[in-house]
C-alpha positions as a printed NumPy array, in Angstrom:
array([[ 214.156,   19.84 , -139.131],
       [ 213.023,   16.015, -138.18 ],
       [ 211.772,   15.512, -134.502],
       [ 214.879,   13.474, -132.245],
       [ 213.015,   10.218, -131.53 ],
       [ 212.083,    9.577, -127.338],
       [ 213.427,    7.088, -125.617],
       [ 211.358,    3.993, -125.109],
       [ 209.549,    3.393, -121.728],
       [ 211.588,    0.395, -121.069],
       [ 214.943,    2.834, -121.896],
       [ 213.74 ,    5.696, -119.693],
       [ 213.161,    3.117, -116.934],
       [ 216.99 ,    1.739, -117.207],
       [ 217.972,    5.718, -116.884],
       [ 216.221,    5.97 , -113.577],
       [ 217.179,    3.241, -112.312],
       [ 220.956,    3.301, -113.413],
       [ 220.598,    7.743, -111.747],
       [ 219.477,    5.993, -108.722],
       [ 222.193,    3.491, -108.097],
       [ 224.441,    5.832, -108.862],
       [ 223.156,    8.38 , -106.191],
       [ 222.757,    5.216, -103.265],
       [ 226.681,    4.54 , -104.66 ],
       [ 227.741,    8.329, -103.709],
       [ 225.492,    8.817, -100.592],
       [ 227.151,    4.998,  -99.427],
       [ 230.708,    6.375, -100.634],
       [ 229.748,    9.786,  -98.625],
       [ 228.85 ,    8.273,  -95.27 ],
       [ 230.759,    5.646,  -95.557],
       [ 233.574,    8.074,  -95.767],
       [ 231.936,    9.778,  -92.533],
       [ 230.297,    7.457,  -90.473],
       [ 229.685,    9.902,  -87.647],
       [ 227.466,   12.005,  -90.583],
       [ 225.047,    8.129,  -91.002],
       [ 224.665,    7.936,  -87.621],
       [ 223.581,   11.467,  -86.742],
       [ 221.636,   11.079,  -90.081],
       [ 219.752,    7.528,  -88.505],
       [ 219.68 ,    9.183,  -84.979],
       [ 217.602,   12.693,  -85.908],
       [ 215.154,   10.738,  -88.192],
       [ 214.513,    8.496,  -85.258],
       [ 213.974,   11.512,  -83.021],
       [ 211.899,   13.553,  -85.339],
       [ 209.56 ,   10.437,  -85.664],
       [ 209.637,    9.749,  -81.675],
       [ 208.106,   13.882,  -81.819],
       [ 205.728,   12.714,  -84.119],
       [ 204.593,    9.832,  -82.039],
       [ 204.799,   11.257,  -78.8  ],
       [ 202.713,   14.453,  -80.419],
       [ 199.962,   12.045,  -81.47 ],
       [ 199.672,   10.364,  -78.292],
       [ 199.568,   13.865,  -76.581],
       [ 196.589,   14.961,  -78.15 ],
       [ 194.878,   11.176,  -78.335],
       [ 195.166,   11.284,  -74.521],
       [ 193.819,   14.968,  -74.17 ],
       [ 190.859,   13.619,  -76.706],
       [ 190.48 ,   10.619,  -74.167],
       [ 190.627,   13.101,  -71.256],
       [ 188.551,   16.037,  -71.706],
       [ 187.838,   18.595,  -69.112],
       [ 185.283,   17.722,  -66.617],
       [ 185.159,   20.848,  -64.648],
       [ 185.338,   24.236,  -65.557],
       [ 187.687,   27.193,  -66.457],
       [ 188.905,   30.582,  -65.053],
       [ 191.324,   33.073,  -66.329],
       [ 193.486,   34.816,  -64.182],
       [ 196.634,   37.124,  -65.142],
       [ 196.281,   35.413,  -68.127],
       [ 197.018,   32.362,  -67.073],
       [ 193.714,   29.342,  -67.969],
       [ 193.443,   27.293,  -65.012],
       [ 190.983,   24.669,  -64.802],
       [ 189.434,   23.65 ,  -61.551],
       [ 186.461,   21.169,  -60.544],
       [ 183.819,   22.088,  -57.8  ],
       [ 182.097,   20.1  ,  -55.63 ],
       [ 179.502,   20.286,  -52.427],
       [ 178.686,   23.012,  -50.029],
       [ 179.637,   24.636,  -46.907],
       [ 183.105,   26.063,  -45.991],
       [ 185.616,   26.131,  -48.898],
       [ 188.216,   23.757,  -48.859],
       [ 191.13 ,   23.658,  -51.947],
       [ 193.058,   20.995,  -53.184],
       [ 196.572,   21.536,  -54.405],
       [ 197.885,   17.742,  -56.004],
       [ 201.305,   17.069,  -55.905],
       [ 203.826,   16.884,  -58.861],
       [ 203.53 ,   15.239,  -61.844],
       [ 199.68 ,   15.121,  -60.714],
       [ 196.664,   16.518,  -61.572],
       [ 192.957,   16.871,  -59.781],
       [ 192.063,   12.911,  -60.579],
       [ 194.721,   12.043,  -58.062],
       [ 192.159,   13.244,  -55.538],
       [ 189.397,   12.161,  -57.484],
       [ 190.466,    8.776,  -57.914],
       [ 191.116,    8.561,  -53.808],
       [ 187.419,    9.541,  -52.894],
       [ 188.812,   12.476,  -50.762],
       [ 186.885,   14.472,  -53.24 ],
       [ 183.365,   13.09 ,  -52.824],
       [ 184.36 ,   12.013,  -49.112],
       [ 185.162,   16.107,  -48.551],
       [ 181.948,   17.612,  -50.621],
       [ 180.001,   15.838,  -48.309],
       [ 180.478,   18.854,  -45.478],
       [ 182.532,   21.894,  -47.499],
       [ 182.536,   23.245,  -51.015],
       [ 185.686,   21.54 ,  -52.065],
       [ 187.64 ,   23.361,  -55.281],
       [ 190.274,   21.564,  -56.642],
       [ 192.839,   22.416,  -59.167],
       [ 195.055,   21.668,  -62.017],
       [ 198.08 ,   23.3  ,  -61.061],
       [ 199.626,   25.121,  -63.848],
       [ 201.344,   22.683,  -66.476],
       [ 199.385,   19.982,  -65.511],
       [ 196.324,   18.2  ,  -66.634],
       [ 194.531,   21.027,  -68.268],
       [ 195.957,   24.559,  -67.182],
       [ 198.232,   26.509,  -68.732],
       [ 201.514,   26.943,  -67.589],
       [ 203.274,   30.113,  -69.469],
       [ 206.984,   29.913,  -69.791],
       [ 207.343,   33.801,  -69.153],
       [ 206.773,   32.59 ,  -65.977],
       [ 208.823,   30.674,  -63.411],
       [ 206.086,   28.848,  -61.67 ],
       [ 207.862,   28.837,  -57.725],
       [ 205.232,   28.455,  -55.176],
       [ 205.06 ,   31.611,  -54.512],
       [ 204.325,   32.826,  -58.212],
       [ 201.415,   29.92 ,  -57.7  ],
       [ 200.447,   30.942,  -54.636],
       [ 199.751,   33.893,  -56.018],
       [ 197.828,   32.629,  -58.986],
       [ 195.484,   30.692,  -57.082],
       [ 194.662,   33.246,  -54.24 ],
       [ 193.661,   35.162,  -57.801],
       [ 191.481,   32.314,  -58.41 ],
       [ 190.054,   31.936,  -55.373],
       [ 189.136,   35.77 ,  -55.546],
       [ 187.303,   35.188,  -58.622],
       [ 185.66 ,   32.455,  -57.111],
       [ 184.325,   34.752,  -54.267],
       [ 186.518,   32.662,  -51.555],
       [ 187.625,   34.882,  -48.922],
       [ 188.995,   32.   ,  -46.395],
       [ 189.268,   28.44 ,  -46.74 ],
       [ 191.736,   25.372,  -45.72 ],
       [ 194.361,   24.39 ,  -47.938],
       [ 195.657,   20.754,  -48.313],
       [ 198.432,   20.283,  -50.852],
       [ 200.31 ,   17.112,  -51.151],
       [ 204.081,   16.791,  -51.944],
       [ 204.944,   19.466,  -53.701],
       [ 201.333,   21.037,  -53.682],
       [ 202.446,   21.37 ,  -49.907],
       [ 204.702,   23.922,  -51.255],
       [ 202.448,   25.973,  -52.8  ],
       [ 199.945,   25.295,  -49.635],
       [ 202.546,   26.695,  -47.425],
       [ 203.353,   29.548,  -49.536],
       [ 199.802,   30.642,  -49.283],
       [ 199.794,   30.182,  -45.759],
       [ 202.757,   31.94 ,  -45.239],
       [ 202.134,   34.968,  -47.74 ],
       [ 198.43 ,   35.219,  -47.489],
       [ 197.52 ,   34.085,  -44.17 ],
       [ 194.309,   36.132,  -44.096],
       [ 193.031,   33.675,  -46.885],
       [ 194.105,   30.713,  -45.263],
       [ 191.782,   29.345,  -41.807],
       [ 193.568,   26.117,  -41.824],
       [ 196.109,   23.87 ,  -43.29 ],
       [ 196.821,   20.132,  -43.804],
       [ 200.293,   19.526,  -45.351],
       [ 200.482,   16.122,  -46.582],
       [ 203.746,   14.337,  -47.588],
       [ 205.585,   17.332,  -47.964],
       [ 208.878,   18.776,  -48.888],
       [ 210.342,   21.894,  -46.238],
       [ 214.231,   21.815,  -45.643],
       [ 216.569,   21.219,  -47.829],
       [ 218.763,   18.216,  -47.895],
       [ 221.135,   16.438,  -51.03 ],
       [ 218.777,   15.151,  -53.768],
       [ 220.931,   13.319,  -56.65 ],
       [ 217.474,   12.678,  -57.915],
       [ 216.519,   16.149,  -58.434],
       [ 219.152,   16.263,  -60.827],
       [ 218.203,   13.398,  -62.877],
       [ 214.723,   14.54 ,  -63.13 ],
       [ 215.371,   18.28 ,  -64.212],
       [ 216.5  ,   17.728,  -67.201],
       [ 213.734,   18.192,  -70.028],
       [ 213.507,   21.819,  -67.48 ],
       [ 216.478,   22.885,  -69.671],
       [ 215.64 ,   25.15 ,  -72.368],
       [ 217.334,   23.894,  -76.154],
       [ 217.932,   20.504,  -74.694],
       [ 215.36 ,   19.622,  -71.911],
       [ 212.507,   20.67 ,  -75.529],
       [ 214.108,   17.777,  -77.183],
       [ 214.443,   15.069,  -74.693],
       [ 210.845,   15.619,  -73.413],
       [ 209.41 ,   15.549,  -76.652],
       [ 211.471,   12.649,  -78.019],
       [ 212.859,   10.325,  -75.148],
       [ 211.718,   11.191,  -72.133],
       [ 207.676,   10.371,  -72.777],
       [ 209.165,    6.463,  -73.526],
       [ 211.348,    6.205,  -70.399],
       [ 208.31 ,    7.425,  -68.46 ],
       [ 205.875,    5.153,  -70.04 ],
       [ 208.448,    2.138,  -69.439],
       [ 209.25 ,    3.527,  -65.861],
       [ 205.968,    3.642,  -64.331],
       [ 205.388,    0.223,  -62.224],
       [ 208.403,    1.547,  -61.06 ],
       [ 207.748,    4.621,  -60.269],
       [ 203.931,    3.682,  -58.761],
       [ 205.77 ,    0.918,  -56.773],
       [ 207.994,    4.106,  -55.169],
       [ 205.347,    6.682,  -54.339],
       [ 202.746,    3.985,  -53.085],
       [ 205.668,    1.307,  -51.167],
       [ 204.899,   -0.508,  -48.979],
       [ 201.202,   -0.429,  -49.366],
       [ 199.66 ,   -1.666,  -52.83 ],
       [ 198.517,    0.664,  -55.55 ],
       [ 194.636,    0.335,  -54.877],
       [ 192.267,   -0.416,  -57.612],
       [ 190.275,    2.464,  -57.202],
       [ 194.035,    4.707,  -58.59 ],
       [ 193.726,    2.691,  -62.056],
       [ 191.115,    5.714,  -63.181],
       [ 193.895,    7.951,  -62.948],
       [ 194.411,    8.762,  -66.584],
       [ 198.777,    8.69 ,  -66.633],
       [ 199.098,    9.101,  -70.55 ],
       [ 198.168,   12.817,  -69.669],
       [ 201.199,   12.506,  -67.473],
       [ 203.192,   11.397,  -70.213],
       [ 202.574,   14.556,  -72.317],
       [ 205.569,   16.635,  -73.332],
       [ 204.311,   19.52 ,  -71.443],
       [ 203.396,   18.257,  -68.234],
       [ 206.762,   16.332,  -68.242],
       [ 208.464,   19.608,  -68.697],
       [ 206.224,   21.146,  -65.878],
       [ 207.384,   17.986,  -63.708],
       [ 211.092,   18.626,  -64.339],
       [ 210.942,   22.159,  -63.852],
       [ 209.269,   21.677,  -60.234],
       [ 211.975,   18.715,  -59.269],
       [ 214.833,   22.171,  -60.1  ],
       [ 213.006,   24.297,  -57.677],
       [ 212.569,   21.921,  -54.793],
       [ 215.325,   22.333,  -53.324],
       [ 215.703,   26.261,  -53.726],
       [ 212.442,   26.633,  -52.186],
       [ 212.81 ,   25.032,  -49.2  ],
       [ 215.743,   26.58 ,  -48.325],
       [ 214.361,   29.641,  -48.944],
       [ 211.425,   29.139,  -46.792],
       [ 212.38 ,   26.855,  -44.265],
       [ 213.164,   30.249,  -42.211],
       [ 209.758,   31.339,  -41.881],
       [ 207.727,   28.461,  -40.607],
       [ 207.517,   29.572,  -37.379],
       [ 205.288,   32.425,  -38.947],
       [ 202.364,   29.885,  -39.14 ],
       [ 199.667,   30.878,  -36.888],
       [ 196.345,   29.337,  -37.999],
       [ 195.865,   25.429,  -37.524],
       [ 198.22 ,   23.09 ,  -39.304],
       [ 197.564,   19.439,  -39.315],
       [ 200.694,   17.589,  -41.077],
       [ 200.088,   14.466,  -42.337],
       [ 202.843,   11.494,  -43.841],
       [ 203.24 ,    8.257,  -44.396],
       [ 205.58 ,    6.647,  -41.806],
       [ 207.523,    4.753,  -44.577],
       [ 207.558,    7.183,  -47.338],
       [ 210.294,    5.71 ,  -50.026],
       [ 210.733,    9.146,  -51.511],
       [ 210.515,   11.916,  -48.762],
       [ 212.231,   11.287,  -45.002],
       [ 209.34 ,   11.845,  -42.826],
       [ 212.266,   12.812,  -39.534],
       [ 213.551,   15.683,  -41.389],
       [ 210.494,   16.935,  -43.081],
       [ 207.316,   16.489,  -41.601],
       [ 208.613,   15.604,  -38.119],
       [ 211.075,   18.523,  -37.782],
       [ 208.279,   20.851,  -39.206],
       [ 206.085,   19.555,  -36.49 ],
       [ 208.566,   20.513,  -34.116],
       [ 209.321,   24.277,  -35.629],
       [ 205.332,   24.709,  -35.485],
       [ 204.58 ,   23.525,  -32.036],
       [ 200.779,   24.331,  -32.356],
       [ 200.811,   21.758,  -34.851],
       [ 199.56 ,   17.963,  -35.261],
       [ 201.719,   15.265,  -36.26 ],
       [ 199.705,   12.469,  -38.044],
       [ 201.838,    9.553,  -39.006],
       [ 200.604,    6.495,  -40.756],
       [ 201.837,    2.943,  -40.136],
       [ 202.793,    0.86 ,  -43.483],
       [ 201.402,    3.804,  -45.766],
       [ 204.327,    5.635,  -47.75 ],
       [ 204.124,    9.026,  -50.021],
       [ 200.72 ,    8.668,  -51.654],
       [ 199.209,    9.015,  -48.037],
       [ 195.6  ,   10.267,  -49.715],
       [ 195.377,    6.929,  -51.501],
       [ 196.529,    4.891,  -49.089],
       [ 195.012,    6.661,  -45.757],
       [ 192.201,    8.664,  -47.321],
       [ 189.847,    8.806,  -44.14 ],
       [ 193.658,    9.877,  -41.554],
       [ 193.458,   12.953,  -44.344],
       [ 189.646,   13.427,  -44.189],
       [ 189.961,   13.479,  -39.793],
       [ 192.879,   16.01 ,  -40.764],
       [ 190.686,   18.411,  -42.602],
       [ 188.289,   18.381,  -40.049],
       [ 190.302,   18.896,  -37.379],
       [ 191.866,   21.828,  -39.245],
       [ 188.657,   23.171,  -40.21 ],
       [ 187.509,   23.181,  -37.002],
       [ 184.999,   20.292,  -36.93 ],
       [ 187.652,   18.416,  -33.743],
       [ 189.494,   20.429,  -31.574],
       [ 192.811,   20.916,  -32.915],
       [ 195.996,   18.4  ,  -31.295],
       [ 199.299,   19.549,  -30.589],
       [ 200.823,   15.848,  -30.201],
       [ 201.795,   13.243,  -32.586],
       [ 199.81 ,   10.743,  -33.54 ],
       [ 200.675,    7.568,  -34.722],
       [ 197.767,    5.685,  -37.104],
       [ 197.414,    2.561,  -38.428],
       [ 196.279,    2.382,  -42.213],
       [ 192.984,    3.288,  -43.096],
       [ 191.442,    3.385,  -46.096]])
């Protein structure tokens, strides 16, 4: 039986290409027949390789920004926390979307560790702690976490300051462990409820199925091209000082600390009207501090009104400073914290202050 002859190179070459014009002709004859089919096609590759991308840039920025301070575990939870100075403890609690170089980058932190053992924190979800989904992280449920920490950390009593939404989780410890808390500075906070379109808007990669894709595909790009923005919001009027450029915001641009973000913008509201009840509970020092043109929090129905429910309270507002009051007004905080602490006798009017640095 004689051997078929193969087919020359040059003949198998024709094949392939003729088997591969023939599949582009029925792939272009099957979308072209379904054009909905190409563009779902064109629209998932571009999403899977946005994941990719945004991924990468994830870890690059984690790589960039390591851990400079050091770790606890509590409930199971990995927070991690830097520690600074001695004397009486003072925690930090950064807002959202933040994470401890906020106060880092505003000297508060080396300005406080000069006169108390200052502990700051990653909140959970952002920079690097963990933040379990099992979990829904309300300020109570971080309240709780961090009075765990500061157990661990052999802190019986100390003064909280929490800006924006760290306020929250401030007041929550205030308000549901009050034997841990000697004093409190609420800065730019959050307490009643009110209509927030924007709340809306920003929940969205919150939402399980659909919130995982968005934050992982578009929402790290609109962040990245809404930032100016965004800085020019939180910091208006006042400029964005120099010293805020070592804040490291690709680690804000991270899929999970976006979805962190959102899910804290859903529970704003809730929380305040859950709370907003209670304040008159408050019976250790509270210093409130705000910027008097704050573009993203009214300063009348927040911080003023909660200066009038807590009447042993101070009221210190800042002329031509708006919501990133720590940046902006860094030393108003610092005379906060100290009167708090008990280093002034506490005030029970308003004050108004021009910016300082």
């Amino acid at each position: 039986m004689k051997a078929r002859p193969s087919a020359s190179p040059a003949a198998s070459a024709q094949a392939a290409v003729t088997s591969a014009r023939g599949a582009a002709s029925s792939a272009q004859a099957f979308f072209g027949a379904r054009p909905y089919l190409a563009a779902s096609a064109v629209a998932a590759a571009a999403l899977a390789v946005s994941a990719l991308v945004n991924h990468r840039l994830a870890k690059k920025a984690e790589r960039d920004n390591p851990p400079t301070g050091r770790f606890l575990v509590v409930d199971g939870v990995r927070l991690h926390y830097v520690e600074q100075g001695e004397g009486e403890p003072l925690v930090l609690l950064h807002g959202n979307g933040s994470m401890i170089q906020d106060f880092e980058t505003s000297g508060l932190v080396a300005m406080a560790a000069t006169r108390y053992r200052v502990i700051a924190f990653d909140r959970p979800g952002y920079g690097h702690s963990e933040r379990p989904r099992s979990t829904i992280w309300t300020p109570q449920a971080q309240a709780r976490l961090i009075r765990e920490a500061l157990v661990q950390l052999d802190v019986r009593r100390a003064t909280i300051l929490g800006h924006s939404w760290g306020a929250s989780v401030a007041m929550s410890l205030a308000l549901d462990h009050p034997e841990l808390v000697g004093g409190l500075v609420l800065a730019s906070g959050y307490y009643y409820p009110t209509v927030r379109a924007d709340v809306v808007m920003l929940s969205g990669p919150a939402i399980p199925g659909f919130g995982d894709v968005i934050r992982y595909t578009i929402s790290p790009i609109l962040s990245r091209l809404m930032w100016p923005l965004f800085l020019a919001k939180i910091f208006g009027p006042a400029s964005v000082p120099a010293k805020f450029g070592g804040f490291p915001k690709e680690m804000a641009f991270r899929p999970s600390q976006i979805r962190a973000s959102a899910a804290e913008s859903a529970l704003m509201v809730p929380n305040a009207w859950s709370e907003h009840d209670r304040y008159g509970e408050l019976a250790m020092p509270v210093a409130i501090v705000a910027g008097e043109e704050d573009r993203l929090i009214d300063i009348d129905h927040q911080s003023a009104r909660l200066h009038r429910d807590v009447p042993h309270s101070s009221f210190h507002h800042v002329r031509g400073v708006g919501h990133m009051v720590h940046q902006n007004a860094t030393k108003v905080v610092m005379a906060a914290i100290d009167e708090v602490a008990g280093s002034e006798k506490p005030k029970t009017k308003a004050r108004t202050l021009r910016k300082a640095a």
